[in-house]
Structure formats: C-alpha cells, structure tokens
C-alpha positions, 0 to 999 in steps of 0.5 A: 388787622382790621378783625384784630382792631375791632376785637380789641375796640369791643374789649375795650369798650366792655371795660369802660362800660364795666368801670363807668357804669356796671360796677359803680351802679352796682351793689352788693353786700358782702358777709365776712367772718372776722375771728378776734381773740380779744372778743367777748364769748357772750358777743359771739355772732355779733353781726356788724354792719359796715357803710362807709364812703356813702358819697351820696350825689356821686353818679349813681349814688343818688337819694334811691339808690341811699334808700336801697342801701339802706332796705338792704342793710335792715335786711341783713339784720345786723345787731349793729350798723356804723357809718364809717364817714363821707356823706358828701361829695365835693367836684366828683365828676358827674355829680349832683351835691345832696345836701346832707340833711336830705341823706341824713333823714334816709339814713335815720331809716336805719336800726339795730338792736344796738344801734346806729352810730356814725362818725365823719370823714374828711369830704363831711369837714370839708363841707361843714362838719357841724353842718353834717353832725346836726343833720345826722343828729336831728336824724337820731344818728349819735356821732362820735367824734374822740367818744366812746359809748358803753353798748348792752343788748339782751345777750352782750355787752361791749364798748365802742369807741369813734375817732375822728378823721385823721386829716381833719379832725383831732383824732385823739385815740386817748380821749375815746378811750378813756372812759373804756376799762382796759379789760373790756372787748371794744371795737374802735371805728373811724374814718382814714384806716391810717390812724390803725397803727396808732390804735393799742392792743386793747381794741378787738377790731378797728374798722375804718372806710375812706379808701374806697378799696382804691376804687380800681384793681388790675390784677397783675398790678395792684390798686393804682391809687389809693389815699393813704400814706401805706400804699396798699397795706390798708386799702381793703378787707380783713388785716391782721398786724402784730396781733391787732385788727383792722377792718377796711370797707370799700364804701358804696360812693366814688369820689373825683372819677365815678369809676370802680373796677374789680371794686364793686360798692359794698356794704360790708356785714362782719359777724364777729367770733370770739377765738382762744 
C-alpha cells in the first residue's frame, strides 16, 4: 500500500509541477495550414502571425519572457502579425501588473512586410481602454477597433477588418466592414471568437484569442473551463461552420490561475492557401 501511496504522490507531483511550472513557462510556436476558398490566389502563402492573450505580468509572463516572444515571431518571418487583445492582467494569482506602456514599447519591436495591428480585449478595458490604445499607438502599433484597413505588398492585396471586444467594446461587424468591397478577400480579427457567428460570409478568416484554448485539457474529458457562451465550440484551432472560417489561438498568458495543462502557450503561425 504504502509503494501504491508513494506512486501515485510522484504522479501526482509530476502533474502539478506540469500544470504550474513546465507548461505555463513554456513556449511554442505552432505553424498551421489554413485552406480558405475565398482567399486571394495572389495571397497564397501568406503567413500570419497570431499573438493573443499576452497577459504580461502573469507568472512567467514577465517584460523577458515578451522580448522572447517577440525575437521569435521576427523569426518566423510572417508577412503579417496581429495581436488578438489582453495585454494585462487583473488579480492573476501569482502576478505582478505591467503597465501597458512598458509592454507596448517591447511590442513596437515587431515588424512585417504588411504590418503589425492589434486590437483589445476585455482585461485591456478593464484596465483603461485608451490607457492601452495610446500605448500601443505611441508604439506605432494601429489599433482597430470597429475599422478596416486596406493591406498591399509587393505580391498581394487584401482587406483587414478589427472588431472590438464583444464584452466590452461596440462590436459593431458593420461599421468594419464597411468600407470593405464585398467581393474582396479580408480577414476579420478580434478578440472574444464568440462574435463568429455574427461575422457573414464574405470574411475568408476570422481569427480571435481570449479563450486561452481553456488553459487546461484532460483527455477523456474535454476543457473543463472555457469563457464563452458555446462551451467548446470555439475554444481552440482551426473551425469550420457552414462554410465560414474561424481561427482561435490559445495565447501565451494565463489569467486568474497560472495553470496550463495539455495547453501549452503558443504563438500561432497561419500561412493562408487559397483552395476551389
């Protein structure tokens, strides 16, 4: 018995030291095809990086460990970079706050042949949503909240739409994309994925963050907690419905528990194809 007790004491220790320390000081960075029949063909190949959920000041998340994520998206070369919202933390357990200014000016670091944008999500109003717009501006980082913005580089032209958080901003869909011609290839990105259903047709991609892919995974049982109304229909990865097309990163950060398990932080790479 006492053999038994002491096996399943180390397992269980491995776990915790897994879940509290390994994984959420870890980090990744995961490339994924995503085939789009309403991309450009001339924008076939453009590669997309994806940072969300940056929670800086969350354990393990400090202004180092942003400078390393930033050296590694540079070095994945992507034509674009968005970040998908939730440059702060609030109450995480285990966290020092960073002001936003001092992450913003790490983050003005980033560049790509089309640009780095960003929008905010709901820990960035919380805080101070023109708080955290100026710094990232000040850092020549556009913010698009309810915007679009017409890209072109050398081989391609597209349009990107920003939507603002749907728990806290105006989250108007329209107003994005009404300077969009309807025929165009965009992509629409934001922070809360629950906004995707209200997104029409016309968007190749939409791309979103917040859930943080619910932090934890147990296999045989599923994400135990994600924040969205859908449960686990948009809490990670690649989904398809009806046709549209959505992208949810699983972030770098972690908010109220610095746990991941089975969720390890990421910075997601997308390189787009354009498919019949």
């Amino acid at each position: 018995m006492k053999a038994v007790l002491g096996c399943v004491a180390v397992v269980l220790i491995a776990l915790g030291l897994r879940a509290f320390w390994f994984e959420p000081a870890s980090l990744r960075v995961v490339d994924s095809i995503v085939a789009l029949p309403t991309w450009s063909e001339a924008c076939d190949g453009l590669r997309v990086a994806v940072l969300a959920d940056l929670h800086v000041g969350s354990p393990f998340n400090d202004l180092k460990k942003l400078e390393a994520i930033v050296a590694r998206t540079q070095a994945a070369a992507p034509d674009l970079v968005l970040l998908a919202g939730d440059y702060v933390i609030q109450g995480v357990m285990g966290g020092t706050f960073v002001p936003p200014e001092e992450a913003a000016r790490v983050l003005g670091r980033l560049q790509a042949p089309a640009g780095v944008f960003a929008v905010l999500g709901n820990h960035d109003w919380w805080l101070d949503a023109v708080r955290v717009r100026s710094a990232l501006e000040a850092a020549s980082i556009p913010v698009l909240e309810d915007q679009a913005r017409f890209i072109e580089t050398k081989r391609c032209r597209f349009w990107l739409a920003g939507v603002s958080d749907l728990w806290e901003g105006r989250h108007d869909i329209e107003a994005a994309l009404r300077p969009v011609p309807a025929d165009a290839p965009t992509i629409l990105f934001t922070h809360n994925p629950d906004l995707f259903p209200e997104v029409p047709e016309r968007v190749a991609l939409t791309i979103a963050g917040h859930t943080h892919g619910g932090q934890v995974y147990l296999p045989g049982i599923g994400r135990p907690i994600v924040p969205s109304s859908f449960g686990e229909r948009f809490a990670m990865g690649h989904v398809v419905e009806g046709g549209r097309h959505l992208f949810v990163s699983p972030g770098t950060g972690t908010s109220i528990l610095p746990v991941r398990f089975l969720v390890p932080p990421e910075i997601s790479m997308l390189t787009l194809r354009a498919v019949p």
